[in-house]
PyMOL Python script that loads the backbone (N, CA, C, O; Angstrom):
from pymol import cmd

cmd.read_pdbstr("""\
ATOM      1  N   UNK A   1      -2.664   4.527 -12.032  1.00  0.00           N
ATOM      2  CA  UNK A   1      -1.837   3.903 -11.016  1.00  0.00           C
ATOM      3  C   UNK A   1      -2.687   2.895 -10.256  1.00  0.00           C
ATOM      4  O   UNK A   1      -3.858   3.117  -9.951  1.00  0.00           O
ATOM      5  N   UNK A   2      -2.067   1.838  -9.984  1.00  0.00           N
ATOM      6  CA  UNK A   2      -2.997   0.546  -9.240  1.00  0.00           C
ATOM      7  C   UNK A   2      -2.001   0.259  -8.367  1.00  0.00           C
ATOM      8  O   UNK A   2      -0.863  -0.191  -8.495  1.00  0.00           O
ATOM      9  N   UNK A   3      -2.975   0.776  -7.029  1.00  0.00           N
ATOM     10  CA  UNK A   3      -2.159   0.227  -5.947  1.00  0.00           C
ATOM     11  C   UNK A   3      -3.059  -0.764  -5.192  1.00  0.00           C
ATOM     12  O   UNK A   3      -4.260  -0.857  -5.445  1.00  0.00           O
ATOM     13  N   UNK A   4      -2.348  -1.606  -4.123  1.00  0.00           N
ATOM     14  CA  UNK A   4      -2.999  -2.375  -3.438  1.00  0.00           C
ATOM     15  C   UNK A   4      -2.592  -2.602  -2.236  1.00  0.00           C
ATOM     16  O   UNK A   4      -1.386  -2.847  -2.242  1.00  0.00           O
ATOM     17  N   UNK A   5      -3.091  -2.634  -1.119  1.00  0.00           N
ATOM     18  CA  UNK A   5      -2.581  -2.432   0.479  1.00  0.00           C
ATOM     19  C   UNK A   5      -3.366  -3.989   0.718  1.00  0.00           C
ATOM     20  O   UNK A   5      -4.565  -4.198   0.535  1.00  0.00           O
ATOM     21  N   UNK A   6      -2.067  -5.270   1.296  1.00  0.00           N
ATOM     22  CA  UNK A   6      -1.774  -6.279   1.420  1.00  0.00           C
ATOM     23  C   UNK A   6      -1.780  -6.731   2.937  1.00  0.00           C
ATOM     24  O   UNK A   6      -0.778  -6.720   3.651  1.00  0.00           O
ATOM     25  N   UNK A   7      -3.130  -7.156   3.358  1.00  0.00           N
ATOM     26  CA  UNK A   7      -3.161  -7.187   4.714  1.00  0.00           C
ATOM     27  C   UNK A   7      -4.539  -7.674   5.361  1.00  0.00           C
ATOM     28  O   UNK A   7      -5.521  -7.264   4.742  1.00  0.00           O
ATOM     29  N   UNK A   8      -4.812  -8.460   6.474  1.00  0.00           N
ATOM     30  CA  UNK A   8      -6.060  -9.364   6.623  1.00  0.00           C
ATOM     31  C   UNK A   8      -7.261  -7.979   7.778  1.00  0.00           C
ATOM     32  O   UNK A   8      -8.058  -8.173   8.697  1.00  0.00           O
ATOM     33  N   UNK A   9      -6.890  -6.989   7.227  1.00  0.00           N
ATOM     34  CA  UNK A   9      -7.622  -5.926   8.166  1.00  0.00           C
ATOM     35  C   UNK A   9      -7.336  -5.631   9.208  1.00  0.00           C
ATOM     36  O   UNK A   9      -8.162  -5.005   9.872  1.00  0.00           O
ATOM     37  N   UNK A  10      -5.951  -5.989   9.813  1.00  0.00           N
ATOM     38  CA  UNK A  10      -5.825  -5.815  10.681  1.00  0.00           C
ATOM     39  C   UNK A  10      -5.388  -3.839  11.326  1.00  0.00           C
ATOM     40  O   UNK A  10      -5.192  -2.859  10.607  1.00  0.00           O
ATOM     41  N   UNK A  11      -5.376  -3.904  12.607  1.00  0.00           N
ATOM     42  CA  UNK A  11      -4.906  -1.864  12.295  1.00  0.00           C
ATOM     43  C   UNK A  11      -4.267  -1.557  11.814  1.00  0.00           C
ATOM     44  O   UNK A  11      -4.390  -0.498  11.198  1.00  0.00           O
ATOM     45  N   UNK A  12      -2.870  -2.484  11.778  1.00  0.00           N
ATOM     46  CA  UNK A  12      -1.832  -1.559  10.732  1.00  0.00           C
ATOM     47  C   UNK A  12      -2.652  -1.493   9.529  1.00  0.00           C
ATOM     48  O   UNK A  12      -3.134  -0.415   9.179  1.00  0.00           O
ATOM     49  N   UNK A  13      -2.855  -2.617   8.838  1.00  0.00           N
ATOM     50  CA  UNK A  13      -3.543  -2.535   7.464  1.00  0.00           C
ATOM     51  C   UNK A  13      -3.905  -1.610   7.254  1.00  0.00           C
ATOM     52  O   UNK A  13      -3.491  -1.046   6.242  1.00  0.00           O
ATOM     53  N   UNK A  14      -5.098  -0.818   8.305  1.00  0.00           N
ATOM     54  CA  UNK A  14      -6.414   0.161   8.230  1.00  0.00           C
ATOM     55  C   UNK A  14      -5.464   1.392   8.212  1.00  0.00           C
ATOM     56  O   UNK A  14      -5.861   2.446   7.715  1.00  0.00           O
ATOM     57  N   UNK A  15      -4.137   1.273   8.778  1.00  0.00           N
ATOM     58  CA  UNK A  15      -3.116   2.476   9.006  1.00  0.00           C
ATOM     59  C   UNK A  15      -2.794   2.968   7.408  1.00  0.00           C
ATOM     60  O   UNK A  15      -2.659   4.046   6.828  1.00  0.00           O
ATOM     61  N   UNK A  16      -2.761   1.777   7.113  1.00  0.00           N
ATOM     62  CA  UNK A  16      -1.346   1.972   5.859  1.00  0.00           C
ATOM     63  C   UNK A  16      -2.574   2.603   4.552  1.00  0.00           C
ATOM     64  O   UNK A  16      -2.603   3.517   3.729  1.00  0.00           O
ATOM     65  N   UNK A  17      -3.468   1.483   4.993  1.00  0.00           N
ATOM     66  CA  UNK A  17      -4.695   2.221   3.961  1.00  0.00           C
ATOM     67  C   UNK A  17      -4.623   3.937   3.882  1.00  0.00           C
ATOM     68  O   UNK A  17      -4.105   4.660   3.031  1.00  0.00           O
ATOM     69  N   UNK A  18      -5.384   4.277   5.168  1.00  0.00           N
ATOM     70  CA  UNK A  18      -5.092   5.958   5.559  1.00  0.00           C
ATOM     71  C   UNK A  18      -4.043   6.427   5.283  1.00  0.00           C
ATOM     72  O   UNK A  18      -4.098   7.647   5.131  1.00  0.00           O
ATOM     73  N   UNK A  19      -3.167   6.025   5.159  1.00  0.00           N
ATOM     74  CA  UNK A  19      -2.015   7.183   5.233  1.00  0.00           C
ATOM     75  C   UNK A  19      -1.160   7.468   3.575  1.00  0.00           C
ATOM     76  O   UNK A  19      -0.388   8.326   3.148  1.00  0.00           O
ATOM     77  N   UNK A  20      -2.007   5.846   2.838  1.00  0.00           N
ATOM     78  CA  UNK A  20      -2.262   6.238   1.428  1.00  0.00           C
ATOM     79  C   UNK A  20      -3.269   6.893   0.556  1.00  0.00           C
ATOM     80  O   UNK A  20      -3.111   7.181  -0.631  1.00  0.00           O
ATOM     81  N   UNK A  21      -4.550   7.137   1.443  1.00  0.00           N
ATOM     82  CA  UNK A  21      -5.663   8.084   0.905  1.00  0.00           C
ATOM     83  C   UNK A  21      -5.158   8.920   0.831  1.00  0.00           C
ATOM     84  O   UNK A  21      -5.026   9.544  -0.222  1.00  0.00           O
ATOM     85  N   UNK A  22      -4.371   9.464   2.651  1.00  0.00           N
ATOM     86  CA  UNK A  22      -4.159  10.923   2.348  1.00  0.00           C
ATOM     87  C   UNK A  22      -2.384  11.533   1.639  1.00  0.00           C
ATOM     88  O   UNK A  22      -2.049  12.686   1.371  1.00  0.00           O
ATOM     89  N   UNK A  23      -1.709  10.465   1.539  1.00  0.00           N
ATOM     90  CA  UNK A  23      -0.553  11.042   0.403  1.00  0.00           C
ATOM     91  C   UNK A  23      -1.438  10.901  -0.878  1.00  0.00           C
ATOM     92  O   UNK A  23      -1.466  12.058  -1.298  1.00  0.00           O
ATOM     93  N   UNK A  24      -2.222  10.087  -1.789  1.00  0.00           N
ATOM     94  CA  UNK A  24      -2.919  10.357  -2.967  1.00  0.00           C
ATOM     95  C   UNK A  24      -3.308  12.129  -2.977  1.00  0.00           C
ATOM     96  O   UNK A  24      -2.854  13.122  -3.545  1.00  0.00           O
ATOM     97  N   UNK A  25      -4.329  11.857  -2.070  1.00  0.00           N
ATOM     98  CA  UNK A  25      -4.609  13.513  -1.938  1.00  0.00           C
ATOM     99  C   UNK A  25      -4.076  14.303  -2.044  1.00  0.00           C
ATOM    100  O   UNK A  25      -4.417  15.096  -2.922  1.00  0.00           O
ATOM    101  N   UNK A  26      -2.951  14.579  -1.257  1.00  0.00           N
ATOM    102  CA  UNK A  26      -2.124  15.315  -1.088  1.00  0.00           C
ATOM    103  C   UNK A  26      -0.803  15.748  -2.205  1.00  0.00           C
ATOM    104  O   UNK A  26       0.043  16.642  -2.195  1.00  0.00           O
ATOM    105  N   UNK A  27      -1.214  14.308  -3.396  1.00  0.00           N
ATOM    106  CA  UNK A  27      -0.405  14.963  -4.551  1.00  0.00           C
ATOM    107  C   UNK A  27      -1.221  15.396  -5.827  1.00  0.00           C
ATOM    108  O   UNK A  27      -0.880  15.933  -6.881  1.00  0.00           O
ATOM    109  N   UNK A  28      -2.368  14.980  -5.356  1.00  0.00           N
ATOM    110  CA  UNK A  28      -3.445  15.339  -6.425  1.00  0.00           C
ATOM    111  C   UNK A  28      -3.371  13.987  -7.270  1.00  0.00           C
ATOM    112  O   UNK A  28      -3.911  14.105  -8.370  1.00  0.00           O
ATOM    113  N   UNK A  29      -2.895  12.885  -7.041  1.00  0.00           N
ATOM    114  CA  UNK A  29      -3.524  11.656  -7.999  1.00  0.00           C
ATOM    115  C   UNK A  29      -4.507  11.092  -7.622  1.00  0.00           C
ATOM    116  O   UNK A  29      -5.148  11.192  -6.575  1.00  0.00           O
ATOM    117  N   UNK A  30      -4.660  10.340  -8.700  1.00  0.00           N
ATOM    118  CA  UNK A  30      -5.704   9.350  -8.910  1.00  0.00           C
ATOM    119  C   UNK A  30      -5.534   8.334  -9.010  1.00  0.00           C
ATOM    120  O   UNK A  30      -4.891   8.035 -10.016  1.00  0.00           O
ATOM    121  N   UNK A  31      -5.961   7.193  -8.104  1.00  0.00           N
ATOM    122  CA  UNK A  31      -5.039   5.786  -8.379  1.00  0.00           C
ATOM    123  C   UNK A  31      -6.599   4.978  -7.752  1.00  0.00           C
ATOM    124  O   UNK A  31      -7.511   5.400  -7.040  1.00  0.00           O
ATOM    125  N   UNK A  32      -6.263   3.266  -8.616  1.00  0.00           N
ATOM    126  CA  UNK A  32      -6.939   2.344  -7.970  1.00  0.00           C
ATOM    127  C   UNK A  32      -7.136   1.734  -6.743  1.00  0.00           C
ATOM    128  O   UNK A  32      -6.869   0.543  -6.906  1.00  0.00           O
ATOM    129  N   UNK A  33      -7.463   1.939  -5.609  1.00  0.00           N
ATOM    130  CA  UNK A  33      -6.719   1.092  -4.366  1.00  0.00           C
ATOM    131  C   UNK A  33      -8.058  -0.197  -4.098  1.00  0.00           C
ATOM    132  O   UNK A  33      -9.270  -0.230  -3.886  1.00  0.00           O
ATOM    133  N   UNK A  34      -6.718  -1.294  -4.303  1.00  0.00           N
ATOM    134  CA  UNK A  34      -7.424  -2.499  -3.877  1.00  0.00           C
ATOM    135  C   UNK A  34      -6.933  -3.323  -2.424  1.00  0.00           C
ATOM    136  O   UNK A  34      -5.743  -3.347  -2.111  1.00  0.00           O
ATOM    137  N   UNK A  35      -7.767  -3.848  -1.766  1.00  0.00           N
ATOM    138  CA  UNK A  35      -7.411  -4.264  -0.419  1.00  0.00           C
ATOM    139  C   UNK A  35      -7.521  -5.699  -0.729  1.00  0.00           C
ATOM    140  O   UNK A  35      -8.592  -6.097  -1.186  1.00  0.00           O
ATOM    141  N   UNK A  36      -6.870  -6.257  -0.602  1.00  0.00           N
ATOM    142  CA  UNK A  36      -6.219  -7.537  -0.681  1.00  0.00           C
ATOM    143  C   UNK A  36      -5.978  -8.375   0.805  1.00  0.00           C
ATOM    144  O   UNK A  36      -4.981  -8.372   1.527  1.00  0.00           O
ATOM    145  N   UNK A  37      -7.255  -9.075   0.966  1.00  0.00           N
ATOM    146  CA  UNK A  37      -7.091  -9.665   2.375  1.00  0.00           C
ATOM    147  C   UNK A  37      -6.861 -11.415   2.074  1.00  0.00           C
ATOM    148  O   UNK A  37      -6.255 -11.976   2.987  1.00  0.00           O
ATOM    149  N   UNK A  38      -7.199 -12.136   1.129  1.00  0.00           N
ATOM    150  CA  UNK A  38      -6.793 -12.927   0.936  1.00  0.00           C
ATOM    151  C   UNK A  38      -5.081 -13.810   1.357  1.00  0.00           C
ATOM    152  O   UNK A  38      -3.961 -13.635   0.878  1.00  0.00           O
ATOM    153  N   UNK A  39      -5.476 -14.555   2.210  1.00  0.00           N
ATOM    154  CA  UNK A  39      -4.118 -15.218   2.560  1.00  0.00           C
ATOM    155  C   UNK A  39      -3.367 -15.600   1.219  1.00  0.00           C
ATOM    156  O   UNK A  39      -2.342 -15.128   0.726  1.00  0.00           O
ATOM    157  N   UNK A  40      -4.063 -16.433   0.863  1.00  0.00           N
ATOM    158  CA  UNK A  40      -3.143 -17.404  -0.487  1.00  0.00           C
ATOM    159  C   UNK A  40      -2.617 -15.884  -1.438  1.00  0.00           C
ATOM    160  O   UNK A  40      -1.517 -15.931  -1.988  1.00  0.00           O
ATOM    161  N   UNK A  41      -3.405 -14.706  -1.553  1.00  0.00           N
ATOM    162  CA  UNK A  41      -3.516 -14.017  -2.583  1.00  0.00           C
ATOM    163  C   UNK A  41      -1.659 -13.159  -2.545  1.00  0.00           C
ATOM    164  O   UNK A  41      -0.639 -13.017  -3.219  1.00  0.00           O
ATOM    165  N   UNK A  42      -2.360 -12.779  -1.073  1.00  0.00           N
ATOM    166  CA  UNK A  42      -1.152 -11.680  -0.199  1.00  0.00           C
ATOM    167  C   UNK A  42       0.582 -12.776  -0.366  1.00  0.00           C
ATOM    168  O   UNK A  42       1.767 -12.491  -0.533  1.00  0.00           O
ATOM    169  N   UNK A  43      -0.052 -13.790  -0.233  1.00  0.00           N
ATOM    170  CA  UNK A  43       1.603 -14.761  -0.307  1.00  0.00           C
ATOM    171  C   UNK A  43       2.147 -14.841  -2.402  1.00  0.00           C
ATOM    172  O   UNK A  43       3.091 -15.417  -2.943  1.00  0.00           O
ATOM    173  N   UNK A  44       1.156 -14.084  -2.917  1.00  0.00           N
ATOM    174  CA  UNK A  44       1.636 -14.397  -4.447  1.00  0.00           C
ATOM    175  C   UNK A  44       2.642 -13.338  -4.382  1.00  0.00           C
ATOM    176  O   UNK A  44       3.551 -13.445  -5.206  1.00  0.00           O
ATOM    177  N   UNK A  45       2.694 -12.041  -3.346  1.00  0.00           N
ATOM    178  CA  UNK A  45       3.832 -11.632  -3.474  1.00  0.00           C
ATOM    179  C   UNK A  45       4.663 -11.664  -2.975  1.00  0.00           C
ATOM    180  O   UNK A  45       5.382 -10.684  -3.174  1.00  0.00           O
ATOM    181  N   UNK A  46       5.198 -12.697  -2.021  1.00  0.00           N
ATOM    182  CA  UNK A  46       6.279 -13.505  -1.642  1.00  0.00           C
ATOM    183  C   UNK A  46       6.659 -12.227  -0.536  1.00  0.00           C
ATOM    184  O   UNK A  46       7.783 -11.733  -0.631  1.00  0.00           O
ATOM    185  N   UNK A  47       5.747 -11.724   0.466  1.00  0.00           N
ATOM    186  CA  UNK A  47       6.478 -10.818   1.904  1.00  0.00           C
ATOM    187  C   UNK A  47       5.536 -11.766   3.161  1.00  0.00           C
ATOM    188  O   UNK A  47       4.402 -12.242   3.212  1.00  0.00           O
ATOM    189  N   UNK A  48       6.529 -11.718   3.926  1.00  0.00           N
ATOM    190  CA  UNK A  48       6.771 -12.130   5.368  1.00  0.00           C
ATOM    191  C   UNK A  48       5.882 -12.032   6.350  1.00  0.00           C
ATOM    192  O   UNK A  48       5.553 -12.955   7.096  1.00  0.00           O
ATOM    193  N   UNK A  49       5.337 -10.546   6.380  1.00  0.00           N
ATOM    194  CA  UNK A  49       4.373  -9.740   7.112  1.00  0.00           C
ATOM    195  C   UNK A  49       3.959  -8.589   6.421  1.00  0.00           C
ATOM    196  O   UNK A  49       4.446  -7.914   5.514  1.00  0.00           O
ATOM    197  N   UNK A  50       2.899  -8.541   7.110  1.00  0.00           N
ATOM    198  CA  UNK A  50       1.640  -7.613   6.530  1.00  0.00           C
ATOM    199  C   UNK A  50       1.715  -6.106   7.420  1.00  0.00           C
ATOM    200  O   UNK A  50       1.871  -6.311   8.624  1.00  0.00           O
ATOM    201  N   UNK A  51       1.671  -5.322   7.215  1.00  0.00           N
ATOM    202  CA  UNK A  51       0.679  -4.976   5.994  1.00  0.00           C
ATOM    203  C   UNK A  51       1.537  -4.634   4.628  1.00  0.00           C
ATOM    204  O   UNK A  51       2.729  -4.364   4.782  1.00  0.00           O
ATOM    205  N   UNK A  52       1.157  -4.635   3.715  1.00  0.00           N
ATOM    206  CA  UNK A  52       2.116  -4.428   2.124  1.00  0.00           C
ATOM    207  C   UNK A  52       1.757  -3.736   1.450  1.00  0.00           C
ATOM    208  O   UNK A  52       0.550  -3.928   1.301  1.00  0.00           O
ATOM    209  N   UNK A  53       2.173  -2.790   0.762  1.00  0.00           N
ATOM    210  CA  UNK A  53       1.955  -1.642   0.122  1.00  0.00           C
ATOM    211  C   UNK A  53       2.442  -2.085  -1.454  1.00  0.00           C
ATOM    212  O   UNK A  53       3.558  -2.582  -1.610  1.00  0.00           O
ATOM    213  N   UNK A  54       1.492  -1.862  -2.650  1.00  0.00           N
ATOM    214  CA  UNK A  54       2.348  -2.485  -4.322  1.00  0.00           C
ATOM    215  C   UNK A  54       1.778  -1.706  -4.807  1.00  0.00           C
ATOM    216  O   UNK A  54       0.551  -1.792  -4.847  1.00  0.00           O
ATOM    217  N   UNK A  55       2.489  -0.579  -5.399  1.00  0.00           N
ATOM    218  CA  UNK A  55       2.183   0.075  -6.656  1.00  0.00           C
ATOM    219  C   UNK A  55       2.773  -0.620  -8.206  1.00  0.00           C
ATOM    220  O   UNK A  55       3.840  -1.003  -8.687  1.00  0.00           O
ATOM    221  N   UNK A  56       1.682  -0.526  -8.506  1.00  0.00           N
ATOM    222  CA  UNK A  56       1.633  -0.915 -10.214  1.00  0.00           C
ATOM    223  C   UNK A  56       2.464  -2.458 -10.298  1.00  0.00           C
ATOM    224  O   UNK A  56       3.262  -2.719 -11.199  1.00  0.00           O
ATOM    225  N   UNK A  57       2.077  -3.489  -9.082  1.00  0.00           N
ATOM    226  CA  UNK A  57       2.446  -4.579  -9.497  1.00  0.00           C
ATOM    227  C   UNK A  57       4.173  -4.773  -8.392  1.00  0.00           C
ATOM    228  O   UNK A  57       4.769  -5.833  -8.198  1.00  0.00           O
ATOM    229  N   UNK A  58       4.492  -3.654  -7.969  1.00  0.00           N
ATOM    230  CA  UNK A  58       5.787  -4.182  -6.963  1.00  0.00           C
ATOM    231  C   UNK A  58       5.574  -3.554  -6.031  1.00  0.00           C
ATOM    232  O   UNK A  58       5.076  -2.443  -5.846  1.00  0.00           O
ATOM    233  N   UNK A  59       6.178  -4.695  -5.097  1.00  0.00           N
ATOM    234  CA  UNK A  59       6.218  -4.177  -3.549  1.00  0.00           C
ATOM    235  C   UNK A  59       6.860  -3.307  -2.867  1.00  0.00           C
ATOM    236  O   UNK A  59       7.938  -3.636  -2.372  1.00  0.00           O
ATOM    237  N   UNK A  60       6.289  -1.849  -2.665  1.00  0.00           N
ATOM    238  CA  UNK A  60       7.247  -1.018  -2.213  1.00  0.00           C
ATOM    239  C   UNK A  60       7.490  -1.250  -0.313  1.00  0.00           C
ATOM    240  O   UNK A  60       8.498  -1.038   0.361  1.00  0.00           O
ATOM    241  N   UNK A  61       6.410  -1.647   0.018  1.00  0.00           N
ATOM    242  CA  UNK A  61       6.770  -1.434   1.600  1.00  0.00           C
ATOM    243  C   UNK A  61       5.900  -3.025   1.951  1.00  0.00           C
ATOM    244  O   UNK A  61       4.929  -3.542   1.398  1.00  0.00           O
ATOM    245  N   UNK A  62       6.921  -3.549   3.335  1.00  0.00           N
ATOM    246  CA  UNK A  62       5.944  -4.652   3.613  1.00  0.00           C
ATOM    247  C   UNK A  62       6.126  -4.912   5.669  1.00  0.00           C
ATOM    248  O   UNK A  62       7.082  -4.559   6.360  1.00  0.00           O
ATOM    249  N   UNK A  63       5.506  -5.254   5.890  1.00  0.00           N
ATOM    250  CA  UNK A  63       5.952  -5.668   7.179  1.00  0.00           C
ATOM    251  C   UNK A  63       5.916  -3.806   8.188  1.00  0.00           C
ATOM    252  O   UNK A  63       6.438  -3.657   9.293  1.00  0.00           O
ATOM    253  N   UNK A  64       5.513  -3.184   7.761  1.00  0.00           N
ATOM    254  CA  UNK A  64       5.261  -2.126   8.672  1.00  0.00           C
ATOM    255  C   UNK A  64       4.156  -0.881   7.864  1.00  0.00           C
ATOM    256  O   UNK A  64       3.552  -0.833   6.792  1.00  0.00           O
ATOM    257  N   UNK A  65       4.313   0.016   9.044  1.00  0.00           N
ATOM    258  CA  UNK A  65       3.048   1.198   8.417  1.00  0.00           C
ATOM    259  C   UNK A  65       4.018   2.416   8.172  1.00  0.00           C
ATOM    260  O   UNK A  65       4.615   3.184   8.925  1.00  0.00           O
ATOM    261  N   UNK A  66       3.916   2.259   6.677  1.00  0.00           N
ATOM    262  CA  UNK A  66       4.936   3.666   6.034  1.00  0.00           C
ATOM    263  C   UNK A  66       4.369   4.844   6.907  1.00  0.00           C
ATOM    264  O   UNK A  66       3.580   4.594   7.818  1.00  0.00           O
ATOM    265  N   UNK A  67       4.750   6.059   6.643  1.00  0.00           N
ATOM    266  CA  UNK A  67       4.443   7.231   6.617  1.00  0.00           C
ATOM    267  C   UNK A  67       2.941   7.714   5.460  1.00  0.00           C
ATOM    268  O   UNK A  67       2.449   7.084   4.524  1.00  0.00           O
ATOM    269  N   UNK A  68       2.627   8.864   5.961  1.00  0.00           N
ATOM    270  CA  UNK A  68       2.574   9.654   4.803  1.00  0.00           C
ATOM    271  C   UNK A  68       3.144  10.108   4.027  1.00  0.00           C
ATOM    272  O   UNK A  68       2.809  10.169   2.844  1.00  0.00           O
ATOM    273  N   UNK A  69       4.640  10.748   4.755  1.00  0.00           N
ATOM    274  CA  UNK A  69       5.500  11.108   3.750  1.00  0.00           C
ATOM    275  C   UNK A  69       6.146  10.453   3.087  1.00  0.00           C
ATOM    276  O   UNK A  69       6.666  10.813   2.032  1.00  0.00           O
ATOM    277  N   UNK A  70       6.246   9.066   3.739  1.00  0.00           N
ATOM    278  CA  UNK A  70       7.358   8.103   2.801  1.00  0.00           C
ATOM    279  C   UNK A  70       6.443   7.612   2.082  1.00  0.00           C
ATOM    280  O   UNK A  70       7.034   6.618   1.661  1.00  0.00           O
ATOM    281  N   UNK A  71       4.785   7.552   1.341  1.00  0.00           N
ATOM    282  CA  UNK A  71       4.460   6.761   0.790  1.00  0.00           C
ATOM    283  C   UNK A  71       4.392   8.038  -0.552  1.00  0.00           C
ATOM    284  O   UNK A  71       4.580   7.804  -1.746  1.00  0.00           O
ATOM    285  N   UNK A  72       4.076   9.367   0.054  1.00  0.00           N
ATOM    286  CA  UNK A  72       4.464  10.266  -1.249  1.00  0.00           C
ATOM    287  C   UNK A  72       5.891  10.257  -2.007  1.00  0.00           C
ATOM    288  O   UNK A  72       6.181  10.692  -3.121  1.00  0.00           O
ATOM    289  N   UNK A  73       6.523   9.746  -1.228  1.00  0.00           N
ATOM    290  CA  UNK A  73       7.946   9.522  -1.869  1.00  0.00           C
ATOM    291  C   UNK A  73       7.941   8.309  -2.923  1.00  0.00           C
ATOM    292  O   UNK A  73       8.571   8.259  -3.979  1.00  0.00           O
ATOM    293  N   UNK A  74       7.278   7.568  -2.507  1.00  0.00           N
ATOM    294  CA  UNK A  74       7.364   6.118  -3.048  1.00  0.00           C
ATOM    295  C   UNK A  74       6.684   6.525  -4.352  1.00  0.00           C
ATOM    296  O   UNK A  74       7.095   6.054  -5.413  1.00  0.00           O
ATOM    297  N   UNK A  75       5.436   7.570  -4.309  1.00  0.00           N
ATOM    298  CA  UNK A  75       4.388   7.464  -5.422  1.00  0.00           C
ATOM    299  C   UNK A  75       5.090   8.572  -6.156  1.00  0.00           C
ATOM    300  O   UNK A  75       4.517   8.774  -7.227  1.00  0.00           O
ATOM    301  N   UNK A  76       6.028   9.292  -5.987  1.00  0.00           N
ATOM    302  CA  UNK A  76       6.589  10.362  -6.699  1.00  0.00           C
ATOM    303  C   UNK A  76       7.233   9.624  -7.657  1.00  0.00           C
ATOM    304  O   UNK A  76       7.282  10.041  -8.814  1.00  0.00           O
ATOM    305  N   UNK A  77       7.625   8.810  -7.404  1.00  0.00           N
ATOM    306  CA  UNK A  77       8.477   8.017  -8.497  1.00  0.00           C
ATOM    307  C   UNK A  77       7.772   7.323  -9.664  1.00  0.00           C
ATOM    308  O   UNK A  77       8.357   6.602 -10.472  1.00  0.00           O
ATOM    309  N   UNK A  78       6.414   7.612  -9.684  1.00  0.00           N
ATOM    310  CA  UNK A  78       5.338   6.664 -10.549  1.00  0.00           C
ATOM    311  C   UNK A  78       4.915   8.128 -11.544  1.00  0.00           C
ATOM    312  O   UNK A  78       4.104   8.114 -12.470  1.00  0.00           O
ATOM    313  N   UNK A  79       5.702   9.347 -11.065  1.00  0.00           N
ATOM    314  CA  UNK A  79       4.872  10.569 -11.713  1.00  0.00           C
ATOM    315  C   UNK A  79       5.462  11.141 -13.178  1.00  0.00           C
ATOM    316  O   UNK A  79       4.895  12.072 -13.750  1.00  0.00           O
TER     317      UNK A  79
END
""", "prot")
cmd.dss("prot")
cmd.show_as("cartoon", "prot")
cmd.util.cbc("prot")
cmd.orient("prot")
């Protein structure tokens, strides 16, 4: 699984990061996480505001800081 959290470091960013370590954990996967601070990079996936959450290439969350639980929801669907 390759995910990537879409965001110039700001706290949410650092939020959304955390709160995808610990749903990974918490389901027992194993996934890539890449941080993607690049302006030009973050606009190849065409969202508004940051911070952005993309598993395996689509954007599941953008413009706010999921949950923990809603990001295990999101990754349940990759299982």
């Amino acid at each position: 699984m390759e995910i990537k959290i879409l965001g110039t470091g700001c706290p949410k960013c650092k939020a959304l990061e955390q709160n995808t370590r610990e749903a990974l954990q918490e389901l027992g996967i194993t996934a890539n996480i890449e941080k993607v601070q690049d302006v030009n990079k973050i606009m190849e996936y065409d969202i508004m505001f940051t911070p952005g959450l993309v598993v395996n290439g689509e954007v599941k969350v953008s413009g706010k800081v999921a949950t923990k639980d809603e990001i295990k929801e999101i990754l349940q669907n990759y299982l």
